[in-house]
C-alpha positions in Angstrom: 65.7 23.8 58.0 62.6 24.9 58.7 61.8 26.5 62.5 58.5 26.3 64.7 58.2 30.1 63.1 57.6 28.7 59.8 54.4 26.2 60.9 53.2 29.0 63.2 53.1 31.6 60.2 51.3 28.6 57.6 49.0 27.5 60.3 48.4 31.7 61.0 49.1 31.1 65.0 52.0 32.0 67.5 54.7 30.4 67.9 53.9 29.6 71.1 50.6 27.8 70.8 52.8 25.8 68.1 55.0 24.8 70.7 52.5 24.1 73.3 50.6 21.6 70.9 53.8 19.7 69.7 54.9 19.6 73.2 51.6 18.1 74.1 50.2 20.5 76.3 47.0 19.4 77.8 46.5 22.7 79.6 46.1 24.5 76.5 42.7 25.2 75.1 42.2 25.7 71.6 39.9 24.4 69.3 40.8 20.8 67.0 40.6 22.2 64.1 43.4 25.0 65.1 45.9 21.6 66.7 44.8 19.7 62.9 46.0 22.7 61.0 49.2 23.3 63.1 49.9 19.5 62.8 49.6 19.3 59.2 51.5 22.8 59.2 54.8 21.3 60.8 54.2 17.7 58.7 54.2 19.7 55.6 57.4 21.4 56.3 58.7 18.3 57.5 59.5 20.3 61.1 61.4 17.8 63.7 61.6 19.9 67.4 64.9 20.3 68.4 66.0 19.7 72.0 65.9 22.7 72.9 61.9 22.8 72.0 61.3 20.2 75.0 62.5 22.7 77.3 59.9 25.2 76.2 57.2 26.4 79.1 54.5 23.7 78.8 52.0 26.3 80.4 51.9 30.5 80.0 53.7 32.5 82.6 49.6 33.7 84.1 50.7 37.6 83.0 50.0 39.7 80.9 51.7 43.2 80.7 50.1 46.8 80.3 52.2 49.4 79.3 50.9 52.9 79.7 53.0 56.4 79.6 51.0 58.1 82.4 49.8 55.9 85.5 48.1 58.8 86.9 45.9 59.7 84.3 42.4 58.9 85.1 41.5 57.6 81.9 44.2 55.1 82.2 42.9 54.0 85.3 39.4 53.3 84.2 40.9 51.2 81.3 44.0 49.8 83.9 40.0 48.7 86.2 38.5 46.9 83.3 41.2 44.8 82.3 42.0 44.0 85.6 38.5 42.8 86.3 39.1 40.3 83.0 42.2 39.1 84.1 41.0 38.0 87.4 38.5 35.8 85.7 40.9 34.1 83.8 42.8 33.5 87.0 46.1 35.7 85.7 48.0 38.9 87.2 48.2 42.0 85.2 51.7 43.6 85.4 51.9 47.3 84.9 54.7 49.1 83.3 55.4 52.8 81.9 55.8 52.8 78.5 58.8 56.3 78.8 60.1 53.8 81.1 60.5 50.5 79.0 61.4 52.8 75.7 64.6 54.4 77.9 65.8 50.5 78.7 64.6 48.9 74.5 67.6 46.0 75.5 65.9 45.1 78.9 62.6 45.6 77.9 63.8 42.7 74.8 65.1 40.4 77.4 62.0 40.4 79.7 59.6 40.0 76.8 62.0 37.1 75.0 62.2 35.1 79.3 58.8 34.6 78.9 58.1 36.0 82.3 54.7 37.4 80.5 52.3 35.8 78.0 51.1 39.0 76.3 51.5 43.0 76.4 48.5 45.5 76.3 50.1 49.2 75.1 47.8 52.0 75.7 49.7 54.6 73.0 50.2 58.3 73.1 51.3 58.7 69.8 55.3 59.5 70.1 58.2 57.1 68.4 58.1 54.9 72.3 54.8 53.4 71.2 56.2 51.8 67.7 59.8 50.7 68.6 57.2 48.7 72.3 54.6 47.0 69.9 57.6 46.2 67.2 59.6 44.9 70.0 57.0 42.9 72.3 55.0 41.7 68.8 57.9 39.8 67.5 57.8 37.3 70.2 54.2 37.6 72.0 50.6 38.7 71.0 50.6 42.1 71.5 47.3 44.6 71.8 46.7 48.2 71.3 44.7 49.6 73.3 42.2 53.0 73.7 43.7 53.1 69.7 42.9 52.0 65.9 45.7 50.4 64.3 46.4 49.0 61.0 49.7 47.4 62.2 48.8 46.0 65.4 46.1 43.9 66.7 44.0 47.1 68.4 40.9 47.3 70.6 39.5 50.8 70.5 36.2 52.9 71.0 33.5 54.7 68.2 35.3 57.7 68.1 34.4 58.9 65.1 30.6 58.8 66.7 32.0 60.5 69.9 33.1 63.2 67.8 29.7 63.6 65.8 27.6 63.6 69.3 29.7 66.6 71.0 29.0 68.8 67.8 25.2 67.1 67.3 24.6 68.2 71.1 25.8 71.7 71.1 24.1 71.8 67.7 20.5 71.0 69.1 21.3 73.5 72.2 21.5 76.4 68.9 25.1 76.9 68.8 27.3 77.2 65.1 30.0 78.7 66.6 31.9 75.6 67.6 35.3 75.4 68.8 37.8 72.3 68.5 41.2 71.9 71.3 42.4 68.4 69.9 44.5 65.8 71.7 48.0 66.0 71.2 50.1 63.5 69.7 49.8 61.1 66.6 47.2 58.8 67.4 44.6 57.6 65.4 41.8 58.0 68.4 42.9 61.6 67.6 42.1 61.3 64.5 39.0 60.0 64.6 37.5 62.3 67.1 38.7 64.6 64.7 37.1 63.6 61.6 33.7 62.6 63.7 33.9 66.6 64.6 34.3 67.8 61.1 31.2 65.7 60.2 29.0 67.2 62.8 30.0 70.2 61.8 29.3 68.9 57.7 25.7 68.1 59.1 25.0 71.9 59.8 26.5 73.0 56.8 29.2 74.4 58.6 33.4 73.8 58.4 36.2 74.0 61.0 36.7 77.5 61.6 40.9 77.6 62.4 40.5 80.5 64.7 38.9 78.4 66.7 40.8 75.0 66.7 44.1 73.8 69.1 46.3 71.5 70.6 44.1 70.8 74.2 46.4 68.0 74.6 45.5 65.9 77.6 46.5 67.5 80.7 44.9 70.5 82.6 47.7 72.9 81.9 47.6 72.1 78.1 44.3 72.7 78.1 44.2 75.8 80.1 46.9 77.1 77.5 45.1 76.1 74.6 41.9 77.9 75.5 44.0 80.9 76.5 46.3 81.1 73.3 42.5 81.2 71.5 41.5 84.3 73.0 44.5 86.1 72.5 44.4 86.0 68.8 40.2 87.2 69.3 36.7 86.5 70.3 35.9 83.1 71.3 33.5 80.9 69.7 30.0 80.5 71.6 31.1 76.9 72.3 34.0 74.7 72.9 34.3 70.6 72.6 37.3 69.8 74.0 39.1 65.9 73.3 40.3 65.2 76.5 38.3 65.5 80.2 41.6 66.7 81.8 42.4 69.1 79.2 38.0 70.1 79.5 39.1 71.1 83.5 42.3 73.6 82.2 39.7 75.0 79.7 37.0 75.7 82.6 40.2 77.5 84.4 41.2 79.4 81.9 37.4 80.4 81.3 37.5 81.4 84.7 40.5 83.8 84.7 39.4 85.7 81.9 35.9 86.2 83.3 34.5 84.1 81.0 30.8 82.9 82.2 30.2 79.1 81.5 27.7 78.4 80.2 26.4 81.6 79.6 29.0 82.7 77.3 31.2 79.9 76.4 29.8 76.0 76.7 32.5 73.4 76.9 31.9 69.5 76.5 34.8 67.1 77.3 35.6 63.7 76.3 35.7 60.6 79.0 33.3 60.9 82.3 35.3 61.0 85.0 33.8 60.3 88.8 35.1 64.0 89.3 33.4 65.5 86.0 29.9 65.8 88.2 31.4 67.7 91.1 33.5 70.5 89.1 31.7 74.2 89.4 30.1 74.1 86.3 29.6 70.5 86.7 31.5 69.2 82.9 29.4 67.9 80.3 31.1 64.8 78.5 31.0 62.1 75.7 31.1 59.2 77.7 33.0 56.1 76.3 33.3 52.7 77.6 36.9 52.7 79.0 36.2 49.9 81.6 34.6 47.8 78.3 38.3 48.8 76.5 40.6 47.4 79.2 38.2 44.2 79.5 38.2 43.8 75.9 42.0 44.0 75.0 42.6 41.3 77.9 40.0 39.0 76.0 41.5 39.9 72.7 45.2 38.4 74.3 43.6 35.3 75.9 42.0 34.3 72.6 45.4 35.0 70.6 47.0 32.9 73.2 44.4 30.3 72.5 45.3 30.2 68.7 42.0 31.9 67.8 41.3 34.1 64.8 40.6 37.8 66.2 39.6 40.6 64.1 42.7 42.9 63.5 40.5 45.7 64.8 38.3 44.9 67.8 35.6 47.7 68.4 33.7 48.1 71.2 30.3 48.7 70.5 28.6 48.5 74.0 28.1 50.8 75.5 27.8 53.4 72.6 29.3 56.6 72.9 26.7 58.9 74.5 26.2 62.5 76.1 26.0 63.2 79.8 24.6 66.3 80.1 25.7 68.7 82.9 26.0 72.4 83.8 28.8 73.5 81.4 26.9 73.8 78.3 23.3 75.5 77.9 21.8 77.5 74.9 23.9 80.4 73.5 23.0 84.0 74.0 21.7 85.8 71.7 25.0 88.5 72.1 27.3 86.3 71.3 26.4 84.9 68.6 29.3 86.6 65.8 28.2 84.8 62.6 29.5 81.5 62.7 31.5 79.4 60.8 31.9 79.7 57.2 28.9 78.3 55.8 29.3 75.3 52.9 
């Protein structure tokens, strides 16, 4: 016997929106030729609704979740303002959760999602086994949206990165530096990745590779990236120059400058990766590759609305506006002539 899963896979929408157009829902917006295809869906399976269909929600819950493993993290927060700001226009509440926090509890976190007490989840991933066993679980039963990540698995909203990456090398490059350092985010995230591989190219443009002596884990906190810089002065000299894939991890590398006497700019120039409001008021002021975060959180609550609709959404939503670009501050200035050691290994 065929069930309202069926139609919704051959007519390519959720379940839901199925539901809500055999049900008759006349709050539900979605275009006529998405209600003809899910009607000829169910009439070609020969789908009758069961009683217990009738008793379905005839409107969405007005939520939408956002799970994300670190509610203090700045960068959370500017994505946490932006989708907030597209919620409120689609006269909905945005329920935050962390993401440790629903991975400890799978079975409760499977019963909230399956009492339809929200209509869609937004996961912004840090790249551990939690994020895959959240979107599995939460995608089965609602549209679910990556987001501040580029997934081939899930429907993702996500930032150039790869361009982010190019312009932190491309700057220090114009400034005369070729020895240029790399402390990468922890975890396995494609955003990683990315950054990664826009890095490498930059460096590709100057005829230069990634040097290993001067690459590590920055991860995304202040201590990790204090550490990071610090384990790459103990094994030698630093590079003139630093780009660091985090802003938080940016401020442990401008402490960690500053306990061993480092000068910066004059001696080391860092850029970091997300302008914060508190980038501009650090002592050297940071220099960062600013992203659209706001853009990303606004974005990823569109991208649920129009899956809720029934629409066709690109699997990977981009945002493209406002392009990656540098803000130029106090940490990062022309290298000095001393400490210049060669560079990377020319191509």
């Amino acid at each position: 016997m065929p069930t309202i899963k069926d139609v919704a896979r051959l007519a390519g929408v959720t379940h839901a929106v199925v539901s809500r157009i055999l049900n008759g829902d006349k709050a539900l917006r979605v275009r006529s030729e998405t209600r003809e295809r899910v009607l000829a869906a169910a009439a070609e399976l020969e789908y009758i609704p069961h009683h217990a269909a009738k008793a379905l929600r005839a409107s969405r819950a007005g939520a939408i979740g956002l799970a994300v493993h670190d509610l203090s993290n700045p960068v959370y927060s500017e994505v946490i303002k932006g989708a907030q700001e597209a919620i409120n226009r689609h006269r909905s509440v945005l329920m935050l959760a962390d993401a440790a926090e629903l991975h400890r509890d799978a079975a409760t976190f499977r019963r909230f999602v399956a009492s339809d007490a929200i209509d869609a989840l937004l996961l912004l991933p840090a790249g551990d086994d939690s994020d895959a066993a959240i979107a599995h679980s939460a995608a089965a039963r609602i549209p679910t949206v990556l987001v501040n990540e580029r997934s081939a698995d899930y429907q993702s909203v996500s930032a150039d990165e790869h361009t982010a990456g190019m312009l932190a090398v491309r700057h220090l490059a114009d400034l005369g530096h070729r020895e240029i350092g790399l402390l990468h985010l922890d975890g396995a995230t494609q955003r990683g990745a990315d950054r990664v591989d826009g890095h490498v190219a930059g460096l590709r443009e100057l005829g230069l590779e990634l040097d290993d002596r001067w690459v590590g884990d920055g991860g995304h906190e202040p201590e990790s990236g204090r550490r990071a810089l610090l384990r790459l002065a103990e094994n030698g000299p630093l590079p003139s120059s630093i780009v660091v894939h985090s802003v938080q991890a940016a401020v442990g590398a401008l402490i960690a400058a500053r306990e061993l006497g480092i000068d910066v700019p004059g001696e080391l120039s860092i850029v970091g990766f997300h302008d914060m409001p508190y980038a501009a008021y650090l002592e050297p002021a940071l220099t960062v590759v600013r992203m659209g975060l706001r853009e990303m959180g606004a974005a990823a609550v569109e991208t649920a609305m129009r899956l809720l609709d029934g629409e066709t959404v690109d699997k990977q939503v981009k945002v493209t506006e406002p392009e990656p670009r540098i803000v130029v501050r106090d940490s990062t200035a022309p290298p000095r002539a001393s400490s210049q050691r060669g560079g990377s290994p020319a191509r």
